[in-house]
N, C-alpha and C positions, 0 to 999 in steps of 0.2 A: 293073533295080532290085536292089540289092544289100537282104540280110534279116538282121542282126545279132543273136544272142540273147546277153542282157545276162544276167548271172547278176544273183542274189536281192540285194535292197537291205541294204547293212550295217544301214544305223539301223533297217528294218523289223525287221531278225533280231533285233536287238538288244534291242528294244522284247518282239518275241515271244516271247523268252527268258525277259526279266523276269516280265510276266504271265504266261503258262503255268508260274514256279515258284514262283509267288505262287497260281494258282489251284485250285478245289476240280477234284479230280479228273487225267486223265492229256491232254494236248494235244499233236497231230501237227501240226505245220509241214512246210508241202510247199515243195520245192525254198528251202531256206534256202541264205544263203550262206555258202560253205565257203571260207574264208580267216581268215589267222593273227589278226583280230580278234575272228572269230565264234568262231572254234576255241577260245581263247583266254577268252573271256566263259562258252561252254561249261566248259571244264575249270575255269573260276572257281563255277560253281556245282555242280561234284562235290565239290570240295575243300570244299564248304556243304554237301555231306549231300544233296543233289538228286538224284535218278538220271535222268541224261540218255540216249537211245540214240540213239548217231547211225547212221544207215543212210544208203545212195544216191538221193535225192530226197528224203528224210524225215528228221526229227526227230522223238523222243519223250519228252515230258517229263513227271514224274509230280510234280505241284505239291504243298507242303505249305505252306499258307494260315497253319499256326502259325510258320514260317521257317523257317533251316536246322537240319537235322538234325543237325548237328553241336557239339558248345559250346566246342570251342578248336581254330584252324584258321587257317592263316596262306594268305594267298592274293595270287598274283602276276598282276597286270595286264596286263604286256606294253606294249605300245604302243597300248591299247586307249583311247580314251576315253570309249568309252560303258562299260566293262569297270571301268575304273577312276571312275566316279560314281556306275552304277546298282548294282554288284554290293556296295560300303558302303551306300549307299541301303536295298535288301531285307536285308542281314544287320541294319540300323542295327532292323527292325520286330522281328527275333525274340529268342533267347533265349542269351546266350553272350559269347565272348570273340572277336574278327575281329581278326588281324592282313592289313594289305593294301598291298604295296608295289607297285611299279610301273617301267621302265624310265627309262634316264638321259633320252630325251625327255618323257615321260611326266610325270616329277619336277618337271619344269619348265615345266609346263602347270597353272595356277591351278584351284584347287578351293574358296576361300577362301566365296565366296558360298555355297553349296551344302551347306559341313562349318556355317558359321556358324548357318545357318537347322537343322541338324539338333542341333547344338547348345542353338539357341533350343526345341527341343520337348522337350529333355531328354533329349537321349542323351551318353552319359560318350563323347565323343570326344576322343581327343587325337593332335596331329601330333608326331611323333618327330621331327623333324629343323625342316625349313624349315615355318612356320606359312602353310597353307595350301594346303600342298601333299603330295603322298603321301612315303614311308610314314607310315601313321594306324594308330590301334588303337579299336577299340570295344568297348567293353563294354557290350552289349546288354541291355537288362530287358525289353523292348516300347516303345510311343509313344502317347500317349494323344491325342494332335491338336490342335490348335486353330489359333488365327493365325497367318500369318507375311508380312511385307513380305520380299520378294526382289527384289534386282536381278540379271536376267539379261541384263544388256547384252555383256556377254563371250560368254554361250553360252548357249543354249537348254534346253540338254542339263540346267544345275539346274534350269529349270523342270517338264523333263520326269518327271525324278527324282523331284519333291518330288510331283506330278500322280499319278503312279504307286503311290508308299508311302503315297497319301492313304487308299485303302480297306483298308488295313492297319492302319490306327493305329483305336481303341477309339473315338474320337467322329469320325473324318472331318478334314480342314485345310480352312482358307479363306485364301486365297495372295492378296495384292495384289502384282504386278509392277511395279515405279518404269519399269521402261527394259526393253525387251525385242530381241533378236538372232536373226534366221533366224524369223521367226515361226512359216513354212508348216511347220514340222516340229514346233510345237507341234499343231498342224490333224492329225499324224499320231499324233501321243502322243493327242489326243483321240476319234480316231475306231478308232484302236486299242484305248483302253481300253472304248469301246461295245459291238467286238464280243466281247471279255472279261466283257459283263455290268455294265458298272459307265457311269452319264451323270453326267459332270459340267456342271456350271450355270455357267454365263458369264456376267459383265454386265462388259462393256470390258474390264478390266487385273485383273479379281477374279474366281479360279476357287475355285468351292464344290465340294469333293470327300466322296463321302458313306462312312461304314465300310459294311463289312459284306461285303467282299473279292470276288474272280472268279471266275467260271464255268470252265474248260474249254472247248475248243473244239479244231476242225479249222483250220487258219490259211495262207492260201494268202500267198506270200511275192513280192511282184512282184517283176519286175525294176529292181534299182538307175540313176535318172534321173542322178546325178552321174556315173556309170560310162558311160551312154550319153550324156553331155553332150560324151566325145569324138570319138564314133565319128561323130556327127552336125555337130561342128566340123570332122569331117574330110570331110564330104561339102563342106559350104561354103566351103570354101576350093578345091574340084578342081572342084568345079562339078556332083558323082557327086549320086546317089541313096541313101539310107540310110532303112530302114524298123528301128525295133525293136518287134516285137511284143509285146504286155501293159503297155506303157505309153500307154494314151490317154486319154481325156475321161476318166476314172473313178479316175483315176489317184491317191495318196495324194500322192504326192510333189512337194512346190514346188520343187523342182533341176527339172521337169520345164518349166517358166516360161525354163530358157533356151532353148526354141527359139525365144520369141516374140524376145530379144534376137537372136538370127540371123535372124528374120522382118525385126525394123527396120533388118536390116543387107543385105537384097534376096533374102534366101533367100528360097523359099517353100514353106510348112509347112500340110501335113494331117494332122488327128488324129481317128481313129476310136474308136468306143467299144474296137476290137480293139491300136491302135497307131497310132505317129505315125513320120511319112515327110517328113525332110528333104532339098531339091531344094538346090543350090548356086546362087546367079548368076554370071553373067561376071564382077564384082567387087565384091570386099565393099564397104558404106559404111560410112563415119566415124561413130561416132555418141558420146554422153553419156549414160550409165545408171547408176543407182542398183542395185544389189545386194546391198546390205541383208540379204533376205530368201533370195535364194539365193546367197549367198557365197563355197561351195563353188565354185562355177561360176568363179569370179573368174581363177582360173590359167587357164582354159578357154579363156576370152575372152582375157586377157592373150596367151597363145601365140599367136594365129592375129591379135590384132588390126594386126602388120606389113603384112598383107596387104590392108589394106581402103583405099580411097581418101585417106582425111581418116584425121584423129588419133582417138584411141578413148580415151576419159575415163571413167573405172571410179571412181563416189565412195561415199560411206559403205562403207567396208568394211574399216573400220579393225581390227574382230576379228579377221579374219585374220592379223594379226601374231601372234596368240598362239594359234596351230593346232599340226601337228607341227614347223612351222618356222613365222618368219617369214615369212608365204606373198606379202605385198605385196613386200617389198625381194627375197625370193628372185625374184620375177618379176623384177623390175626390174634386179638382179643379170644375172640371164643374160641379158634383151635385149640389155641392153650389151655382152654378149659376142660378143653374135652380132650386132654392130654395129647395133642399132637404137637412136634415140633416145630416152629414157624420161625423163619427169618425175614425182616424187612428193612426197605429202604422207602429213600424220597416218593418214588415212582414206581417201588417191584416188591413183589411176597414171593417166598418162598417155601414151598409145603413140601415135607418128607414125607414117607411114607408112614403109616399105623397105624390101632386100632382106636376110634373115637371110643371114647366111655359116656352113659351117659352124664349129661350136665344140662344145668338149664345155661339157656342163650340169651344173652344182653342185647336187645333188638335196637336201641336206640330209636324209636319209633320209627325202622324202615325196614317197609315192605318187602325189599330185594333180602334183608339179611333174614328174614322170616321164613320167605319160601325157597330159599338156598338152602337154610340147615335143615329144612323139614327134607330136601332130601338126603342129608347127611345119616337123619334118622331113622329110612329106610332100613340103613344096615346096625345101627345104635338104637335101638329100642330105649326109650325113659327119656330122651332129649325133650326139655322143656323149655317155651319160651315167657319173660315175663310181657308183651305184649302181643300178643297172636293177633288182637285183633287191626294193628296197621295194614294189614294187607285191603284193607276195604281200601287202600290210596289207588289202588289198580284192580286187583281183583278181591273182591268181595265173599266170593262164591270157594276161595281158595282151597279153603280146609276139606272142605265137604268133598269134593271133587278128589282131591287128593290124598282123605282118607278112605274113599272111595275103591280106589286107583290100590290101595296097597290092600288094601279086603279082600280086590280081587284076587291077586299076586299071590297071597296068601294061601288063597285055594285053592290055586295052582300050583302049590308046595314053592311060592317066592323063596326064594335063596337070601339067607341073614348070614354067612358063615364072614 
């Protein structure tokens, strides 16, 4: 049995950031993740007047529940995109001038829903260049709350946002969602904000959120499900063994729902309250899955689905187009490079079965299609990427780890056929 340890979930840290610099009092996050997004969202809220301490397994944050300490401050995103919604978001509740621009991917990643609805509550936003999208300026007064219809069918990420800045604003929001994208990571934005002190009330597609702001806390940081979504694609494909610890039954994250899509595919999958251990079968099967709600996962599946018996049908997941790349056609893109058959639509890919040859990989500087083909390569030896190095957006440590992982496999007479 091979034991992989997953570093700390982006979107968890992310989430924990926000609340701990929104709450009463000073909050340690244990084992946060440390990559150029989390880094990144960090130094976004020192440039707000936050005093953040990073140390080696910890973070310490010292919240000021009235906003940023700062009243004129220009702050840069990065490639970040929880960096770049949530850190306008908490400056949009306090008291000041925000400028916040963002990289040339970044720029090009819709915020339109999200600026609209902060708009609708009365905050002086405006977009400098392309409406919609970053660089924006705000000038902050406070937010006094009340209704808002969102549509979050693009991303999740405004619903989380607006979830978040709810007990910041003088009366509380009340959110109705038309259309909603990745759900399970709303399920985290909420049970996040509980152990911050703060329940919001749900009835279907209408989330009641109350003022009267967060607590502090100690915040344990699991391990990232989309980051172990590869290591576990790479047992099932070799037919190995992969356990990652701190992700099981208790677990926050819906990325973590793809083992059961490798369970349908003849893996077989046990999960303990401690972690969950992926077994490989002799060969994968063909199957038709909706991924909708973990979407993330999609490159995941895409990579290894050459391998499975029958053709591998990935539908609704048309938000993916508008990630840090085009992540459906980018997939589709490089199958074909690497001589496999692919079909697509608005919102669905479709993989046949065959043998990858190698080819190098057109990454589009994202991370997900980097450590997706790398496990394509497992069974394709010579697969090259021209940017290996975007994986520092999430995982930094990626390569090492994971050529690690096949060194071992190797020695154990790993399976290439």
């Amino acid at each position: 049995m091979t034991v992989i340890e997953i570093p700390g979930s982006k979107s968890v840290t992310a989430r924990a950031l926000f609340l701990a610099a929104a709450a009463e009092g000073t909050t340690t996050l244990r084992r946060p993740l440390v990559s150029d997004d989390t880094e990144g969202f960090a130094e976004g809220l020192v440039r707000l007047g936050y005093r953040v301490e990073r140390g080696p397994g910890s973070w310490r944050i010292e919240g000021r529940p009235a906003g940023p300490g700062t009243a004129d401050t220009d702050v840069f995103c990065r490639d970040g995109a929880t960096t770049a919604r949530f850190l306008p978001t908490l400056a949009a509740a306090g008291h000041g001038t925000f400028r916040f621009d963002a990289s040339a991917q970044m720029r090009r990643r819709p915020l339109a829903p999200l600026t609209r609805a902060l708009q609708e509550l009365g905050v002086d936003l405006v977009h400098e260049e392309a409406e919609g999208h970053h660089p924006l300026r705000i000038v902050a007064s406070g937010i006094k709350g009340g209704e808002l219809t969102l549509d979050a069918g693009q991303s999740s990420q405004y619903l989380t946002a607006l979830l978040m800045l709810g007990p910041l604003t003088a009366e509380g929001l009340r959110i109705t969602v038309t259309d909603l994208v990745s759900a399970p990571y709303i399920e985290i934005t909420l049970a996040m904000m509980r152990s911050f002190g703060v329940e919001v009330a749900r009835e279907g597609r209408v989330f009641t959120v109350p003022p009267g702001g967060y607590r502090a806390t100690a915040y344990p940081i699991e391990p990232d499900a989309s980051t172990a979504s590869y290591f576990f694609a790479a047992a099932a494909v070799t037919g190995r063994e992969v356990t990652v610890p701190g992700l099981g039954t208790g677990a926050l994250q819906g990325d973590l729902r793809f083992v059961e899509v490798l369970r349908r595919m003849g893996a077989v999958v046990r999960s303990t309250a401690s972690g969950t251990t992926v077994t490989g079968p002799d060969r994968l099967q063909g199957l038709t899955v909706n991924m909708r709600d973990i979407s993330d996962t999609m490159p995941t599946l895409a990579a290894i689905a050459p391998y499975a018996t029958g053709p591998v049908r990935i539908e609704d997941v048309g938000n993916t187009r508008v990630k840090e790349c085009d992540r459906l056609e980018a997939c589709a893109q490089n199958l074909r490079a690497l001589g496999i058959d692919v079909a697509t639509g608005p919102d669905w890919i479709e993989i046949r079965p065959g043998t990858p040859r190698p080819a190098p990989i057109t990454t589009h500087g994202d991370h997900r299609i980097v450590m997706s083909f790398a496990v394509t390569g497992m069974r394709a030896p010579g697969i090259t990427f021209d940017d290996p190095g975007c994986v520092r957006k999430t995982y930094p440590d990626f390569h090492r780890v994971f050529d690690a992982l096949q060194r071992t496999w190797r020695g154990e007479g790993h399976r290439t056929d």
